[in-house]
CHARMM internal coordinates of N, CA and C (Angstrom, degrees):
IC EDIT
DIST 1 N 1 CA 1.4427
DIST 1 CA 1 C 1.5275
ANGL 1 N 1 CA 1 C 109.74
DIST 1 C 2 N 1.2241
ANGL 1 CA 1 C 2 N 120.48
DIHE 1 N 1 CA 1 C 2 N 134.18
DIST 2 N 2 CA 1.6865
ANGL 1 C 2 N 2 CA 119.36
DIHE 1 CA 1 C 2 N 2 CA -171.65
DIST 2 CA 2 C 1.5421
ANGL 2 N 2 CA 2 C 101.57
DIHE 1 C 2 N 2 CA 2 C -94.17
DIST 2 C 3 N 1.5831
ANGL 2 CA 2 C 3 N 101.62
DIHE 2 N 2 CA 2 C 3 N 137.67
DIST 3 N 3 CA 1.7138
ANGL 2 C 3 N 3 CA 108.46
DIHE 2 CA 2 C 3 N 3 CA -168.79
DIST 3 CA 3 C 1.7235
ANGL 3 N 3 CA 3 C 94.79
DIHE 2 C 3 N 3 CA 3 C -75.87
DIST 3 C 4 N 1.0333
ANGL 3 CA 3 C 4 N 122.56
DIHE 3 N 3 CA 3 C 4 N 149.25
DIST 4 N 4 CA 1.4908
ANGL 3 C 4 N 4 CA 136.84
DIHE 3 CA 3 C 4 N 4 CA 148.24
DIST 4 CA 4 C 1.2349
ANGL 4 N 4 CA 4 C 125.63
DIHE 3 C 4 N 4 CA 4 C -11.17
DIST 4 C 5 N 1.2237
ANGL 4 CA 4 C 5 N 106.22
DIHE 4 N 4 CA 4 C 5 N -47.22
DIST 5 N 5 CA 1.6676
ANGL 4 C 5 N 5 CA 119.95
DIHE 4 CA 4 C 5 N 5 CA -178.59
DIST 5 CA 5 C 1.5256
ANGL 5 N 5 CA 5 C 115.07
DIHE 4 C 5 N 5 CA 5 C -91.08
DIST 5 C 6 N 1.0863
ANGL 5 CA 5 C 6 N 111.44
DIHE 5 N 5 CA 5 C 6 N -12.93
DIST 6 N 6 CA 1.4294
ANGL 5 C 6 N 6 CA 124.12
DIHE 5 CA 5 C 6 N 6 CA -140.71
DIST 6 CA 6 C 1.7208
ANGL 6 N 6 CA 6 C 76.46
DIHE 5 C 6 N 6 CA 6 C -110.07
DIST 6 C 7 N 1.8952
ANGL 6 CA 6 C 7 N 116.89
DIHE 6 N 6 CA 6 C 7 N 141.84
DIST 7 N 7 CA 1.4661
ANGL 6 C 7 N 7 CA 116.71
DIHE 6 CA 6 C 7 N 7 CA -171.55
DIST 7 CA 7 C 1.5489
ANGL 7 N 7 CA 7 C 97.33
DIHE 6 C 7 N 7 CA 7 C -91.88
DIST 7 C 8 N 1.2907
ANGL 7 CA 7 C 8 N 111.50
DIHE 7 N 7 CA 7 C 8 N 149.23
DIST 8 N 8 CA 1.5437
ANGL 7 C 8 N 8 CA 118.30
DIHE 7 CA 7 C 8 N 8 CA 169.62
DIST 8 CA 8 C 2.0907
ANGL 8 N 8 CA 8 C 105.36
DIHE 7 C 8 N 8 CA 8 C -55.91
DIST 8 C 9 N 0.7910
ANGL 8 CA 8 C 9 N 111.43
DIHE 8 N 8 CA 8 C 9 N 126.40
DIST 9 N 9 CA 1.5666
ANGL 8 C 9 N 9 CA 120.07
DIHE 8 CA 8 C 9 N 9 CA 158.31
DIST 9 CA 9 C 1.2298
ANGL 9 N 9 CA 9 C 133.02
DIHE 8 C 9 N 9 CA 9 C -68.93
DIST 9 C 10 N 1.2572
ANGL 9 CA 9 C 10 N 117.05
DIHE 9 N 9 CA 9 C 10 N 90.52
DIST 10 N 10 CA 1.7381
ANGL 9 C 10 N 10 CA 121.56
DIHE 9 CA 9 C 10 N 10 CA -172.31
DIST 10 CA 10 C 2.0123
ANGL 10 N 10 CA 10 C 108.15
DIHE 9 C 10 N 10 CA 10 C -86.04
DIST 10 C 11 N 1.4017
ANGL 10 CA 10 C 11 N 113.36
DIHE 10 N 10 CA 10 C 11 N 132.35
DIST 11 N 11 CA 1.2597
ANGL 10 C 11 N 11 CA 105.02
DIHE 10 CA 10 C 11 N 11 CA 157.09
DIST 11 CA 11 C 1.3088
ANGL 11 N 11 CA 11 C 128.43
DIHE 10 C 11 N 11 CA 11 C -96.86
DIST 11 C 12 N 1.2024
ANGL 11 CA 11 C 12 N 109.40
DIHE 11 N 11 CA 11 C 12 N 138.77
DIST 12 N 12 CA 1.8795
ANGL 11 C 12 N 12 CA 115.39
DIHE 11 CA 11 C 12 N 12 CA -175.09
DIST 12 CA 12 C 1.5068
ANGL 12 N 12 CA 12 C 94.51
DIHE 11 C 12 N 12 CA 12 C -124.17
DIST 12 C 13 N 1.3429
ANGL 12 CA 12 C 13 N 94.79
DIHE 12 N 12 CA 12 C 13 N 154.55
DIST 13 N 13 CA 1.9830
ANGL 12 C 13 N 13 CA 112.69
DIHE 12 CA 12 C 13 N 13 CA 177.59
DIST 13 CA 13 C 1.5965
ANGL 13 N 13 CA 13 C 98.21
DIHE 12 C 13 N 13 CA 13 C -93.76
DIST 13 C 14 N 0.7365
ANGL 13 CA 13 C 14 N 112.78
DIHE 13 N 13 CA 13 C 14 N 149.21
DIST 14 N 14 CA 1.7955
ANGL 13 C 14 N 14 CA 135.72
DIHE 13 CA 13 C 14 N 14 CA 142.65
DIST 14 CA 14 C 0.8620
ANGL 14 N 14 CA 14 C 140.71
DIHE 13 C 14 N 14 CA 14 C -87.83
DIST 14 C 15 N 1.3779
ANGL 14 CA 14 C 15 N 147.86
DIHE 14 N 14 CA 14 C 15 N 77.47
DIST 15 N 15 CA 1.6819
ANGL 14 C 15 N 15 CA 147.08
DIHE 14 CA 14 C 15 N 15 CA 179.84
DIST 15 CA 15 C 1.3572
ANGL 15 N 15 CA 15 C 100.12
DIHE 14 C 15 N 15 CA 15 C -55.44
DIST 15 C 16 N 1.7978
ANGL 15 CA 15 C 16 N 145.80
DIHE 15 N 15 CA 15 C 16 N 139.45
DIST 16 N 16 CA 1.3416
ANGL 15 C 16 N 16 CA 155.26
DIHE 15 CA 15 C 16 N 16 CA 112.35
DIST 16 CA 16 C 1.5642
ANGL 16 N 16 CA 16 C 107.68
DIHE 15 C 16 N 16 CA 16 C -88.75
DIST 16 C 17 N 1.3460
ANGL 16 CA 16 C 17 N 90.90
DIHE 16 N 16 CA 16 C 17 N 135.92
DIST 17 N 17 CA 1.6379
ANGL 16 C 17 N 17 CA 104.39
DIHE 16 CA 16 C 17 N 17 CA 164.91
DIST 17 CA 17 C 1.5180
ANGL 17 N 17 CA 17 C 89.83
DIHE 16 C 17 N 17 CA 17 C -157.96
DIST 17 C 18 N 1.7245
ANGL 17 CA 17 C 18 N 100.36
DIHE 17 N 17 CA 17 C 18 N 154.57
DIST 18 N 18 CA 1.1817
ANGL 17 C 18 N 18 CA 122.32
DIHE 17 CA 17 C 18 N 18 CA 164.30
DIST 18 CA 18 C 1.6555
ANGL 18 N 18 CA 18 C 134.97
DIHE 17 C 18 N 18 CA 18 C -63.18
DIST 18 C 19 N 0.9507
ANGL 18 CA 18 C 19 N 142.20
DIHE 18 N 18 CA 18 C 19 N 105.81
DIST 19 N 19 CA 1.2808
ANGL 18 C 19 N 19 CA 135.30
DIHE 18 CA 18 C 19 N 19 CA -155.53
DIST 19 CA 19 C 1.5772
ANGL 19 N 19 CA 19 C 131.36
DIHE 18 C 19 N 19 CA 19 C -56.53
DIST 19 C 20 N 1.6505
ANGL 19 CA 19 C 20 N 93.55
DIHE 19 N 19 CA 19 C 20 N 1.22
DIST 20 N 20 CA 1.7011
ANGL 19 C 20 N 20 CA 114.64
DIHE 19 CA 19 C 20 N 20 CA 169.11
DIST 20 CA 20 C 1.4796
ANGL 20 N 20 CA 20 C 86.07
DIHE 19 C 20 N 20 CA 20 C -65.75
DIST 20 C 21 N 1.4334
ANGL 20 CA 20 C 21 N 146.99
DIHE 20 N 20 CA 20 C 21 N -83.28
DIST 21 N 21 CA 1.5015
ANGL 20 C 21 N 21 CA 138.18
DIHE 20 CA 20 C 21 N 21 CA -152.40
DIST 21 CA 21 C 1.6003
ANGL 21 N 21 CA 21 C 107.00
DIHE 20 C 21 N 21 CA 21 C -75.26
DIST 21 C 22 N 1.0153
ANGL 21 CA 21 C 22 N 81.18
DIHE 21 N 21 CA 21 C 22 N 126.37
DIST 22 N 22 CA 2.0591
ANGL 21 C 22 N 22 CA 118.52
DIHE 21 CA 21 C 22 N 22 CA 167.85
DIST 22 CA 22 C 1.5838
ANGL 22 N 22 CA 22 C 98.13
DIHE 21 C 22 N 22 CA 22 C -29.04
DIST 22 C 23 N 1.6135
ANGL 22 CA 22 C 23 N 127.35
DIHE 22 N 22 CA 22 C 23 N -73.04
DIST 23 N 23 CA 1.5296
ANGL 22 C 23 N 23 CA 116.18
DIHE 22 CA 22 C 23 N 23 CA -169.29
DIST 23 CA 23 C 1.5747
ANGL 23 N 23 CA 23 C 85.77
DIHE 22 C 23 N 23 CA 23 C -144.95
DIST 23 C 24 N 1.7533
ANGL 23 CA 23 C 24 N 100.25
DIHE 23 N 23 CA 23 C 24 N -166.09
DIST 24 N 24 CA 1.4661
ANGL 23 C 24 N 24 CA 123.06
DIHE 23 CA 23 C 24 N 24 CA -171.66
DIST 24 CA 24 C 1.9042
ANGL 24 N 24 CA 24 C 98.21
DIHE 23 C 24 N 24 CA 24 C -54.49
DIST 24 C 25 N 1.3541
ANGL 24 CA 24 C 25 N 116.93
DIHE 24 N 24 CA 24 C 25 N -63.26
DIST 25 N 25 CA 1.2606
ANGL 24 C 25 N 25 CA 142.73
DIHE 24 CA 24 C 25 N 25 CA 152.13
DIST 25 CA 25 C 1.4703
ANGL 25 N 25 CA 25 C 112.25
DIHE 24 C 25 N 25 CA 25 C 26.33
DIST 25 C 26 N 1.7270
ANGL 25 CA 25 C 26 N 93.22
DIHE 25 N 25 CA 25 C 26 N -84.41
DIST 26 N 26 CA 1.1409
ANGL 25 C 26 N 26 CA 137.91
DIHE 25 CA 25 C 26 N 26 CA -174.26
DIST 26 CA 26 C 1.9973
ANGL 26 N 26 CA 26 C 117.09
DIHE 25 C 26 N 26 CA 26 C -62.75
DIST 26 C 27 N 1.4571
ANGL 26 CA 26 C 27 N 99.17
DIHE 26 N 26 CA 26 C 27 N -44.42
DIST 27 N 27 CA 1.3235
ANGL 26 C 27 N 27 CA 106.02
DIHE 26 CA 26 C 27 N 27 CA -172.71
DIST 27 CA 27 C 1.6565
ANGL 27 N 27 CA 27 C 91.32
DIHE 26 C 27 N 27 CA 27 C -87.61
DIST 27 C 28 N 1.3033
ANGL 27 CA 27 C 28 N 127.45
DIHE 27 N 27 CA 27 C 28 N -37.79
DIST 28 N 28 CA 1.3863
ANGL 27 C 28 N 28 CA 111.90
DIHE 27 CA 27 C 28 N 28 CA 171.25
DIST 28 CA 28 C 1.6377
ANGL 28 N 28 CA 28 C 123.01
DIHE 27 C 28 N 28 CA 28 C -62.88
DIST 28 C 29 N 0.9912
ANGL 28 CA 28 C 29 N 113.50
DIHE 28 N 28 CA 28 C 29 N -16.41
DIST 29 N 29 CA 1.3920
ANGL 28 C 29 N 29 CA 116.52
DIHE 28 CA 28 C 29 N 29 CA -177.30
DIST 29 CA 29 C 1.5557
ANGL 29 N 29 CA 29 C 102.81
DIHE 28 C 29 N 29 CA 29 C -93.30
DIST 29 C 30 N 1.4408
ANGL 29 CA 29 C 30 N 114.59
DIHE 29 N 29 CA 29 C 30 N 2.63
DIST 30 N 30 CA 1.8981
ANGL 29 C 30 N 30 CA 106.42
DIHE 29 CA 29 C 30 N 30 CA -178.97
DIST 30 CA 30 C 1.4885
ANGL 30 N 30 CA 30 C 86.66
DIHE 29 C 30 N 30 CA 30 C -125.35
DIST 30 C 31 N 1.3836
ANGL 30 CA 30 C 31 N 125.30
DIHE 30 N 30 CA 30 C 31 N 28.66
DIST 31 N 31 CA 1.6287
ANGL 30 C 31 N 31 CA 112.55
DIHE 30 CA 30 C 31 N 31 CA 172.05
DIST 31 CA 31 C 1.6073
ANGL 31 N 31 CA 31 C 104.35
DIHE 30 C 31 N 31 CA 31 C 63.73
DIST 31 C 32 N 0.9728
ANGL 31 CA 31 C 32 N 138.33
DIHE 31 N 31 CA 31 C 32 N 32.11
DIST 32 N 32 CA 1.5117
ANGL 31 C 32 N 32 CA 139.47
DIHE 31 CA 31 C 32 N 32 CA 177.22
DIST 32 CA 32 C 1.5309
ANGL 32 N 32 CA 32 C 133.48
DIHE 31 C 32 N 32 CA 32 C -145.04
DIST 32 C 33 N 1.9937
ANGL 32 CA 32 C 33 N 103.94
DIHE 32 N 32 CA 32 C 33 N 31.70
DIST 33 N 33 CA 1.3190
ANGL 32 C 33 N 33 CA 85.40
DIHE 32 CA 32 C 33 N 33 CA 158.41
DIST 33 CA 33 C 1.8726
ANGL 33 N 33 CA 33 C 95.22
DIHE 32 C 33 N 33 CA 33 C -123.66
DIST 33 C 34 N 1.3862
ANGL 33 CA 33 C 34 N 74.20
DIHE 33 N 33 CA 33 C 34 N 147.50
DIST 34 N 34 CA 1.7566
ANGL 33 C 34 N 34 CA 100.04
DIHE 33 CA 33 C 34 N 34 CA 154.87
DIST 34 CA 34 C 1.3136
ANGL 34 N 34 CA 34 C 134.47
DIHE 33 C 34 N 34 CA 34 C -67.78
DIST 34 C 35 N 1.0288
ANGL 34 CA 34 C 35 N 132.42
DIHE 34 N 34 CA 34 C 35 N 145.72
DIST 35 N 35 CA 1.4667
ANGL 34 C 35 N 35 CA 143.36
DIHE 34 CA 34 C 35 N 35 CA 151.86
DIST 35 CA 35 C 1.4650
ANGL 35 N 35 CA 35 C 133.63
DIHE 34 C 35 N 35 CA 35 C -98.33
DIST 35 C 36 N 1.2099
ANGL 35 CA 35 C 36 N 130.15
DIHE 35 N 35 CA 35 C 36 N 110.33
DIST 36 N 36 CA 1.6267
ANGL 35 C 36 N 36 CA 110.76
DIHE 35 CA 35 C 36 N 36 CA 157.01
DIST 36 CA 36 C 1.1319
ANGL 36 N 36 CA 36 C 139.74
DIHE 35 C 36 N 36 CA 36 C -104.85
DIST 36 C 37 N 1.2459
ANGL 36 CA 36 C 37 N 154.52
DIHE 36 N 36 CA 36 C 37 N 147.27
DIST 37 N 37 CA 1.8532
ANGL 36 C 37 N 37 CA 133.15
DIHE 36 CA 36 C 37 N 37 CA -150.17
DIST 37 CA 37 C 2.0131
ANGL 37 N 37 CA 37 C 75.27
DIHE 36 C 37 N 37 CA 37 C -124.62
DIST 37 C 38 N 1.1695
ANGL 37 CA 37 C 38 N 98.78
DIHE 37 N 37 CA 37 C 38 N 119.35
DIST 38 N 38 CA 1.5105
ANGL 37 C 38 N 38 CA 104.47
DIHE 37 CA 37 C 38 N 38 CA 160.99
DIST 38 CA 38 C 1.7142
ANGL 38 N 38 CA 38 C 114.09
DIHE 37 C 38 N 38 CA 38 C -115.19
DIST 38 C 39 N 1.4798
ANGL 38 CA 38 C 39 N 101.59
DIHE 38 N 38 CA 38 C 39 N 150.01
DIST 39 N 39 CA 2.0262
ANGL 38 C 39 N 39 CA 88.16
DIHE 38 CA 38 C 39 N 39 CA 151.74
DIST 39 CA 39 C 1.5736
ANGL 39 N 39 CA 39 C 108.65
DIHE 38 C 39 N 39 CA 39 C -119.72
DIST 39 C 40 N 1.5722
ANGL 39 CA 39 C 40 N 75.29
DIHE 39 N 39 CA 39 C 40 N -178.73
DIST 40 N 40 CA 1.7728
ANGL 39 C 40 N 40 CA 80.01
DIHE 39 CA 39 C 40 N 40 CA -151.80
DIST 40 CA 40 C 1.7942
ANGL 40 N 40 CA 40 C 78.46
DIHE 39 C 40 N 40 CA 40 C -118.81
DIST 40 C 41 N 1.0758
ANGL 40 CA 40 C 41 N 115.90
DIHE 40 N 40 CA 40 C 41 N 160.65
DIST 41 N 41 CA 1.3221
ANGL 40 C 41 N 41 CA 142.05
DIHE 40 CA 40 C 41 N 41 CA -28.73
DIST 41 CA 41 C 1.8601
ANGL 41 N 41 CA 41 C 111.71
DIHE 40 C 41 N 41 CA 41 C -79.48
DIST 41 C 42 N 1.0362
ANGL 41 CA 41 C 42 N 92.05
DIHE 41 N 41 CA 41 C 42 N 114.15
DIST 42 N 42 CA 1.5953
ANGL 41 C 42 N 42 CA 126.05
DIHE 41 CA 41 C 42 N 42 CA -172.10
DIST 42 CA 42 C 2.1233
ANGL 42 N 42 CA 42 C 96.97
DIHE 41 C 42 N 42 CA 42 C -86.78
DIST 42 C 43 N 1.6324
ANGL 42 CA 42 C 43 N 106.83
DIHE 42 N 42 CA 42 C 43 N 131.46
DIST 43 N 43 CA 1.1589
ANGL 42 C 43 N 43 CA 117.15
DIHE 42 CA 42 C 43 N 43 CA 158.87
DIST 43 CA 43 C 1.2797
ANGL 43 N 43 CA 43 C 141.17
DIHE 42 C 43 N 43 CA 43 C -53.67
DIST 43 C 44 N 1.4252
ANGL 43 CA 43 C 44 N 167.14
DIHE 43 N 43 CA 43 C 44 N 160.39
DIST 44 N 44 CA 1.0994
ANGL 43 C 44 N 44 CA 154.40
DIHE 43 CA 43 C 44 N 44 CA -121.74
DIST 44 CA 44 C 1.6593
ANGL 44 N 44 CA 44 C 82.27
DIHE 43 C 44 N 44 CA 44 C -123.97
DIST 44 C 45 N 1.2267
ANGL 44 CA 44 C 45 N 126.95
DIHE 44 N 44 CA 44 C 45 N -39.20
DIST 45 N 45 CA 0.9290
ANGL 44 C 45 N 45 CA 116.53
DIHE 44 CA 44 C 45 N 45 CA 169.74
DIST 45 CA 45 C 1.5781
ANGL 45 N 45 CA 45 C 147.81
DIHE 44 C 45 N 45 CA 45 C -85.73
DIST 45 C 46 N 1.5449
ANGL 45 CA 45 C 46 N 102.11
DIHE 45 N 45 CA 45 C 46 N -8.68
DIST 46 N 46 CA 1.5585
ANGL 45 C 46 N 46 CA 114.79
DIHE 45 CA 45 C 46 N 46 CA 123.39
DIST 46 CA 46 C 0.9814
ANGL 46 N 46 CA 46 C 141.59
DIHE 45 C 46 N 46 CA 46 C -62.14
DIST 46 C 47 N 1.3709
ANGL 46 CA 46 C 47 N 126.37
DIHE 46 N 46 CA 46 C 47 N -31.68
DIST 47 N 47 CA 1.5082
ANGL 46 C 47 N 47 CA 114.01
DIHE 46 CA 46 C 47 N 47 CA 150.68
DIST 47 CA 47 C 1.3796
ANGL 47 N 47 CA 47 C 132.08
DIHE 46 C 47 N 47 CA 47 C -32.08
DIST 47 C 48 N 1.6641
ANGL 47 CA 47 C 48 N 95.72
DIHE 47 N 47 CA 47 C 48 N -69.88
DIST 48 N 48 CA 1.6076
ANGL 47 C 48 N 48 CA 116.23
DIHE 47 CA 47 C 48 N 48 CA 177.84
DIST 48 CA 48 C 1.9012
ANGL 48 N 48 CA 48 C 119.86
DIHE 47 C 48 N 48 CA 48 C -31.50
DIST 48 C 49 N 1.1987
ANGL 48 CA 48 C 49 N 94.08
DIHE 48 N 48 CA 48 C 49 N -41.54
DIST 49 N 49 CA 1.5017
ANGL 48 C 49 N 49 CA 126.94
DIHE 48 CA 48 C 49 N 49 CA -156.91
DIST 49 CA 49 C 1.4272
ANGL 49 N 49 CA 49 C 98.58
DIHE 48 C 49 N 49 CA 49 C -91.99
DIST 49 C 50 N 1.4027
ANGL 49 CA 49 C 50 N 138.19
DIHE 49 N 49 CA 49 C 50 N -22.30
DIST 50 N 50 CA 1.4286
ANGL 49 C 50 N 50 CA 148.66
DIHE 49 CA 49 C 50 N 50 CA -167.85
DIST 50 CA 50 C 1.4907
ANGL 50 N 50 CA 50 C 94.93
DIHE 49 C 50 N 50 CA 50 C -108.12
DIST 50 C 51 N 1.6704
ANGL 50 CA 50 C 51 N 121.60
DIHE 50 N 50 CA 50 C 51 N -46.41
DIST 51 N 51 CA 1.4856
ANGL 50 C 51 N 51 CA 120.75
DIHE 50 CA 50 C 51 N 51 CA 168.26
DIST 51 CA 51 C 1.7139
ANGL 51 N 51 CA 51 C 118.76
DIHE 50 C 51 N 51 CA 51 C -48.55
DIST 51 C 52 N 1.5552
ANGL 51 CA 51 C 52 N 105.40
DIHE 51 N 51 CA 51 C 52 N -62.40
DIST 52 N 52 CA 1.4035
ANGL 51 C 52 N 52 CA 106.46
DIHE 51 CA 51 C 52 N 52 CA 178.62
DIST 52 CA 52 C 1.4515
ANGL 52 N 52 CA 52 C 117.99
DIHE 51 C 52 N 52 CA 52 C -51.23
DIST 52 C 53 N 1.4731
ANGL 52 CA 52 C 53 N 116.08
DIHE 52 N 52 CA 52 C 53 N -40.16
DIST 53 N 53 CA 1.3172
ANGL 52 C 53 N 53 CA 116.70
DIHE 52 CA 52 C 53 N 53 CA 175.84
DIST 53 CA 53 C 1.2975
ANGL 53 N 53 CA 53 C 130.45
DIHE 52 C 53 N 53 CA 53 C -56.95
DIST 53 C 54 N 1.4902
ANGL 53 CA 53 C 54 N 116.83
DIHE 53 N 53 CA 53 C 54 N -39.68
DIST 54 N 54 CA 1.2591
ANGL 53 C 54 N 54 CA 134.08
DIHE 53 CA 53 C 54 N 54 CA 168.71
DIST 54 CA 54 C 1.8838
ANGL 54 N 54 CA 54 C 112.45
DIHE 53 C 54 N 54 CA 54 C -55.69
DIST 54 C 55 N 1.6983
ANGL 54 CA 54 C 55 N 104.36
DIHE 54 N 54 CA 54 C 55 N -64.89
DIST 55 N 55 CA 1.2104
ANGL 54 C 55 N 55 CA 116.82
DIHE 54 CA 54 C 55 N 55 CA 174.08
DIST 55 CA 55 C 1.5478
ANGL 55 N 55 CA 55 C 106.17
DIHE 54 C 55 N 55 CA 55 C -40.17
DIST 55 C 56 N 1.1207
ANGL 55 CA 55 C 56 N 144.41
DIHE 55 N 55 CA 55 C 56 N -46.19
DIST 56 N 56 CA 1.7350
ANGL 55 C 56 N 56 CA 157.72
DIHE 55 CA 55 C 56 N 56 CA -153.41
DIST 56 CA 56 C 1.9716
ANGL 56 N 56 CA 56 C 80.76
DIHE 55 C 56 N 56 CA 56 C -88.71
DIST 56 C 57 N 1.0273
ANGL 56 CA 56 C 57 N 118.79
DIHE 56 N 56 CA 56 C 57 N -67.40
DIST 57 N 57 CA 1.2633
ANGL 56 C 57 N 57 CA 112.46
DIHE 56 CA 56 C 57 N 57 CA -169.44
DIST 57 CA 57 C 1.1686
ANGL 57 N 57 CA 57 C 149.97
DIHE 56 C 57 N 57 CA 57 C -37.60
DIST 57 C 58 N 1.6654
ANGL 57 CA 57 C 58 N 93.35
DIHE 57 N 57 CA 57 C 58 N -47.01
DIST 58 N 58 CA 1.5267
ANGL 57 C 58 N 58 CA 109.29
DIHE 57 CA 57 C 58 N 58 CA 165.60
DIST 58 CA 58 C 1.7895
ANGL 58 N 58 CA 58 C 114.82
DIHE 57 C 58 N 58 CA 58 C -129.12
DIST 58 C 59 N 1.3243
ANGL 58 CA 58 C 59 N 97.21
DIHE 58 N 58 CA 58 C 59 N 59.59
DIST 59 N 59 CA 1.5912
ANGL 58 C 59 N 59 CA 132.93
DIHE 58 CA 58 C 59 N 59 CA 164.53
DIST 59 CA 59 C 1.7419
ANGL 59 N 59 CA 59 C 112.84
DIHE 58 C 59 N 59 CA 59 C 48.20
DIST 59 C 60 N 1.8117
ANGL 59 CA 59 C 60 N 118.71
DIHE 59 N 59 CA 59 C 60 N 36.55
DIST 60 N 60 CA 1.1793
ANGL 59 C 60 N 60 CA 99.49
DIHE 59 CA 59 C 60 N 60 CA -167.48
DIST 60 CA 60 C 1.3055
ANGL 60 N 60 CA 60 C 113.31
DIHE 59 C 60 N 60 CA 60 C -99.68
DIST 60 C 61 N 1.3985
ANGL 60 CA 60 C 61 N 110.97
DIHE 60 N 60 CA 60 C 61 N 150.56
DIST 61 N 61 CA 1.4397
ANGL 60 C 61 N 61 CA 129.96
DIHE 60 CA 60 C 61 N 61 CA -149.88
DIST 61 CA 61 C 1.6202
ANGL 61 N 61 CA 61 C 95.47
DIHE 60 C 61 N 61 CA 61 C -57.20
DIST 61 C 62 N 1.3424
ANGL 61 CA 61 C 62 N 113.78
DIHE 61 N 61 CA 61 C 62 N 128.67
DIST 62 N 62 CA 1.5776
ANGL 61 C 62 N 62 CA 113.98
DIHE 61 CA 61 C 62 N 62 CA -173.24
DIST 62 CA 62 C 0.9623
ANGL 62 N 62 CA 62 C 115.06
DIHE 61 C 62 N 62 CA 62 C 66.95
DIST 62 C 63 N 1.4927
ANGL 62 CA 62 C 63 N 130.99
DIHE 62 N 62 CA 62 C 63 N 50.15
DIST 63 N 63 CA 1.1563
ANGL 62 C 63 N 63 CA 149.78
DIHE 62 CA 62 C 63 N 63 CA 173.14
DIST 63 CA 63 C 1.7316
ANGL 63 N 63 CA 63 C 109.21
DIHE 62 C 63 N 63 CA 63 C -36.60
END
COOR INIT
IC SEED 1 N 1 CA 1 C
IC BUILD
């Protein structure tokens, strides 16, 4: 049961694709898009921690 104070938790998707493919479309049709299921409202330090992960994921320089 969610306390009163406490914010409702929404989930949202994430599309990643590499910027070689044109749209979502495109990177799904070459086996290369990603998904992430986040909720919102997420801590500053989940963010951080959801950034690095992503960055590590799909190989960007200074991950």
């Amino acid at each position: 049961m969610q306390n009163q104070n406490t914010p409702a938790q929404e989930k949202h998707t994430v599309y990643l694709f590499n910027a070689e493919h044109a749209d979502k479309t495109a990177a799904k049709q070459a086996g290369k898009l990603f998904t992430l299921d986040i909720e919102h409202p997420m801590t500053l330090n989940d963010l951080s921690l959801l950034c690095e992960s992503v960055a590590d994921a799909v190989g960007a320089p200074g991950g």
